[in-house]
N, C-alpha and C positions, 0 to 999 in steps of 0.2 A: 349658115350656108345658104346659099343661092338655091331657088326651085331646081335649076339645070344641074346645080354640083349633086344636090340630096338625090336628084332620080338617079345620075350616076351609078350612085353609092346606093340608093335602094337596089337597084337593078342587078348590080353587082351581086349584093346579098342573097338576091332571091334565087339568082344565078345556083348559090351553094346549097342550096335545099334542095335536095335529091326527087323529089317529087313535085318540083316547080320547074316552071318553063317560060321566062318572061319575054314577052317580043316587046323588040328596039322600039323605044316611046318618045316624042318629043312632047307630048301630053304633061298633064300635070299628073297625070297617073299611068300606071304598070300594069299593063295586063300578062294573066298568067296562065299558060294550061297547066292543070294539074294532071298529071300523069301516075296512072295506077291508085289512086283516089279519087270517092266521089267529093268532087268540088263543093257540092254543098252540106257534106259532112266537116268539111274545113272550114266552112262560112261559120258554120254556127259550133263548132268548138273555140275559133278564135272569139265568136262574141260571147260565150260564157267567161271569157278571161277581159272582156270588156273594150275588145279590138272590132271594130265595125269595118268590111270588106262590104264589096259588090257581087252578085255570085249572076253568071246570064245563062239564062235557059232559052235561047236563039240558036237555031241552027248554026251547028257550025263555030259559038261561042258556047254550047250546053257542057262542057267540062271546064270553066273560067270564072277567072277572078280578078277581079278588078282594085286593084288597091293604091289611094292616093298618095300622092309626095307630102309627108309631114314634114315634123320638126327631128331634127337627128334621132333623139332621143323616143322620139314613138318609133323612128323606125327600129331603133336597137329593141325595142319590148317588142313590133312585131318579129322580126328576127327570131327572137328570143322563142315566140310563144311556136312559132313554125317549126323548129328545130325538135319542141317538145311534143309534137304531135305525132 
C-alpha cells in the first residue's frame, strides 16, 4: 500500500476506537485526542505490547498521540492492541 492509501486506512481505524479522535493528516502520521483517557496511560500500555506511539505534553496537544503510517500489518496489531485497552 501507498503511505497516502495506509494513512487512509489507519485513520479510518482509529476513527472506530471509541476513545480516539484522529485529525485529517496529510503527514506521514495521525494525530489523536484521546478522549476520557489519560493519553499517556495509552502510550505506555501499547508499548508494554511492544507498539511505540508519540504522547505531547504541549499545551493544547497534552491529551495526544501521535502515531505513524506503518506497514498494514502493524497497523492491524495497533488496531488490535487499541481495541483491547
Amino acid at each position: 500500500a501507498t503511505l497516502k492509501a495506509e494513512r487512509r486506512r489507519l485513520s479510518a481505524l482509529l476513527a472506530t476506537i471509541p476513545y480516539l479522535l484522529p485529525v485529517p493528516s496529510e503527514a506521514n502520521f495521525v494525530l489523536c485526542h484521546v478522549q476520557g483517557r489519560d493519553a499517556q496511560h495509552v502510550k505506555r500500555a501499547l508499548e508494554q505490547q511492544g507498539i511505540l506511539v508519540r504522547h505531547y505534553k504541549k499545551p493544547g496537544l497534552d491529551n495526544c498521540i501521535r502515531i505513524s503510517v506503518g506497514r498494514p500489518e502493524q497497523t492491524d496489531r495497533l488496531v488490535e492492541a487499541l481495541r483491547s485497552l
